[in-house]
C-alpha positions as CSV (number, residue, x, y, z in Angstrom):
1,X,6.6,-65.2,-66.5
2,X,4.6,-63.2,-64.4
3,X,4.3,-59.4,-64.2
4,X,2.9,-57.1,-61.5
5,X,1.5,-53.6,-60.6
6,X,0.4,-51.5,-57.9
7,X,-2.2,-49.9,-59.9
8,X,-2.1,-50.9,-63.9
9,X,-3.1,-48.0,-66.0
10,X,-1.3,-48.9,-69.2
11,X,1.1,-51.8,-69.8
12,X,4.2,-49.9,-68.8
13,X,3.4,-49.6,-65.1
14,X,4.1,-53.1,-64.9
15,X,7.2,-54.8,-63.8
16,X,8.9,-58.5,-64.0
17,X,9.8,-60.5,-61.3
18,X,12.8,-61.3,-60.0
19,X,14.3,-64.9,-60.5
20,X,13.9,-65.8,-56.8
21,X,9.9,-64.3,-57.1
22,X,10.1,-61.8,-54.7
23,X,8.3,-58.5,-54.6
24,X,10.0,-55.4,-52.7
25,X,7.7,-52.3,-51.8
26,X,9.5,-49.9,-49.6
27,X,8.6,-47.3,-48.1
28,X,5.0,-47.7,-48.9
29,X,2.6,-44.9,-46.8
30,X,0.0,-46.5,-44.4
31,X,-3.3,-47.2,-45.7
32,X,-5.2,-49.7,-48.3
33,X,-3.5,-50.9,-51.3
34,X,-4.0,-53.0,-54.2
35,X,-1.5,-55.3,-55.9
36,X,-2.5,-57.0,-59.3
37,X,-0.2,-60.2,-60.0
38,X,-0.3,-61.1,-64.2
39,X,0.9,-64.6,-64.7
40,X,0.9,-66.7,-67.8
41,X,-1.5,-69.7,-67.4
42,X,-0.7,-71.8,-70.7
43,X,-0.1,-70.6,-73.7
44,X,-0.9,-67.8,-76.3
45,X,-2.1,-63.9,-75.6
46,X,-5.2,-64.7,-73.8
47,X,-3.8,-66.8,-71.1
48,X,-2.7,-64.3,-69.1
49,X,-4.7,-64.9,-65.3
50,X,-4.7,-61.5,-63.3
51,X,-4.8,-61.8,-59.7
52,X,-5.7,-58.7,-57.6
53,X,-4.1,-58.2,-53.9
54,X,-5.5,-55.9,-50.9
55,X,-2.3,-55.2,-48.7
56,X,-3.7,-52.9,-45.6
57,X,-0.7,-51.3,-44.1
58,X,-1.0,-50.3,-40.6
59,X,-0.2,-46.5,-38.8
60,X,3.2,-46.1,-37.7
61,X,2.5,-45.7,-34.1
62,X,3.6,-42.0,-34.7
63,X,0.8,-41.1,-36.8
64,X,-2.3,-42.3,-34.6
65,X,-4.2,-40.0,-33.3
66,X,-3.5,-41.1,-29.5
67,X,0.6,-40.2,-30.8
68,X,-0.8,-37.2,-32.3
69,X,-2.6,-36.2,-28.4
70,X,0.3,-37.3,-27.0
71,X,2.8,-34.9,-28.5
72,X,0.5,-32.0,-28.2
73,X,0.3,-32.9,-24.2
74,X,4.0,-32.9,-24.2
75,X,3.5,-29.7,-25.9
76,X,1.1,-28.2,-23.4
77,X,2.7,-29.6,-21.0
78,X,6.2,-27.5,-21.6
79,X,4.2,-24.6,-22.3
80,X,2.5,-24.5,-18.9
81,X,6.0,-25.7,-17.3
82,X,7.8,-22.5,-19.4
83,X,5.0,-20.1,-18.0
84,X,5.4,-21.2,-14.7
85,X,8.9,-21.1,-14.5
86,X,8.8,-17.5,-15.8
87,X,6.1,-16.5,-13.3
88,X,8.7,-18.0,-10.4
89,X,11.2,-16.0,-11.6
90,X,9.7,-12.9,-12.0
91,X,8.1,-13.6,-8.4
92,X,11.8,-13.6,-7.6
93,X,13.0,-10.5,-9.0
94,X,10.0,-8.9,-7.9
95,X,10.8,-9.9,-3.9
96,X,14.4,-8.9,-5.1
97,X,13.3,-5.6,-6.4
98,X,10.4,-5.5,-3.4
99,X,13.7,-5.8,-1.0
100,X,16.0,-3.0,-2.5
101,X,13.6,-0.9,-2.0
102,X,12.5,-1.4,1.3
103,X,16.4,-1.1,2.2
104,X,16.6,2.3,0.2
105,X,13.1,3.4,2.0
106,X,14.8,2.9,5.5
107,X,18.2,4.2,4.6
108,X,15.9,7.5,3.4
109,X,13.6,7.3,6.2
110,X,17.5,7.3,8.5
111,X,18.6,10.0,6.9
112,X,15.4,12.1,6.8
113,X,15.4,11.9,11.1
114,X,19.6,12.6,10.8
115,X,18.5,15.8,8.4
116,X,16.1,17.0,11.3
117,X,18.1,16.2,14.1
118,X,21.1,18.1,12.5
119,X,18.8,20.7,11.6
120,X,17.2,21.3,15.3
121,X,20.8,21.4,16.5
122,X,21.8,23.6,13.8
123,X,18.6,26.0,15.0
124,X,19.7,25.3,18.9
125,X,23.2,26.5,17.3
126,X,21.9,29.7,15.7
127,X,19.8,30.8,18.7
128,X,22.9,30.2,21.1
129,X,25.1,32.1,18.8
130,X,22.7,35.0,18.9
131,X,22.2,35.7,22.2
132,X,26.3,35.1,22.6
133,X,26.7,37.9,19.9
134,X,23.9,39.7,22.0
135,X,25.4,39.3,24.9
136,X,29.3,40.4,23.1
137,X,27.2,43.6,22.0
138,X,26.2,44.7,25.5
139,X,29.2,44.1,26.9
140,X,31.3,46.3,24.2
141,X,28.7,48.7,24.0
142,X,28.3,49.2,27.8
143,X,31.7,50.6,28.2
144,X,31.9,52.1,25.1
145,X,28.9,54.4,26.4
146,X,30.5,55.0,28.9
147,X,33.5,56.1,27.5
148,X,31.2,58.5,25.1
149,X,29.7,59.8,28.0
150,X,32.6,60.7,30.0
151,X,34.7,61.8,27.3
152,X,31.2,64.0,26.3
153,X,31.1,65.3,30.1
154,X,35.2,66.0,29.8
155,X,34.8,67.9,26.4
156,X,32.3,69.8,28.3
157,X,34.3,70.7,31.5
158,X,36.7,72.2,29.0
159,X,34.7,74.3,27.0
160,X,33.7,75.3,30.5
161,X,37.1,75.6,31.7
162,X,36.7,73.7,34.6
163,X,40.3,72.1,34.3
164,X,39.7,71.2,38.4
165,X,36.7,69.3,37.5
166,X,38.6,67.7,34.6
167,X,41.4,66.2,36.8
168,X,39.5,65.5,39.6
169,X,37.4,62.8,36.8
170,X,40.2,62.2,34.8
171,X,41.6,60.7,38.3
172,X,38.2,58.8,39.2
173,X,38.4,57.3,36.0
174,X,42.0,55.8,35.7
């Protein structure tokens, strides 16, 4: 019979062995560990040999600390490659951006010189129309004086009774 124990503390931690002697551990963490093996060597209670194992367990490859550098790299790595890739794109929209407004500064600066040009013509309009309407006035007013004076010079004749005088203008005049 023979019993054994990863750690015997009292003499329930121990276990029995399977017919076919084999010991399963599963799932045991990395590190240093001691097995104690009880096994009868003859007969009666104090024949009992103990035998004591050291079973040194490796890392798993994912918990070194070159696994451990490696992931945070990766990590970095992405980081950096995430940054960069959102400076490229905002360098992007910025020439975007940069671009609309240069095309909104000339369509501006295009209709700022069509505003003055429209408005110099508008001035060159104004001045024209003016000295038309200038021109209009004279050439009512003219006559119309003339009118005012002959009919004034007539109304005189009149009160004068000059009727000769009268018809003889009356005549020049038509």
């Amino acid at each position: 019979m023979a019993v054994v124990s990863p750690a015997p503390s009292s003499i329930s931690d121990w276990e029995r062995l399977t017919p076919d002697k084999v010991i399963h551990f599963a799932n045991l963490p990395s590190g240093s560990h001691t097995l104690y093996l009880k096994k009868q060597a003859g007969f009666g209670a104090k024949s009992l040999v103990t035998y004591k194992f050291t079973i040194d367990i490796e890392k798993a490859w994912y918990e070194t600390y070159l696994a451990w550098a490696g992931a945070a790299a990766v990590m970095l790595i992405l980081i950096l490659a995430a940054i960069r890739f959102q400076n490229r794109r905002l360098i992007k929209k910025n020439q975007v951006l940069e671009e609309a407004i240069s095309k909104r500064t000339r369509s501006l600066n295009e209709t700022m010189e069509a505003l003055q040009d429209s408005e110099e013509q508008l001035f060159k309009q104004v001045k024209i129309q003016q000295r038309m309407i200038a021109s209009i006035t004279h050439d009512v007013k003219t006559p119309l004086k003339a009118v005012s004076s002959v009919s004034t010079e007539i109304d005189k004749l009149l009160n004068e009774g000059k009727l000769d005088q009268v018809r003889a203008f009356s005549s020049a005049v038509t």
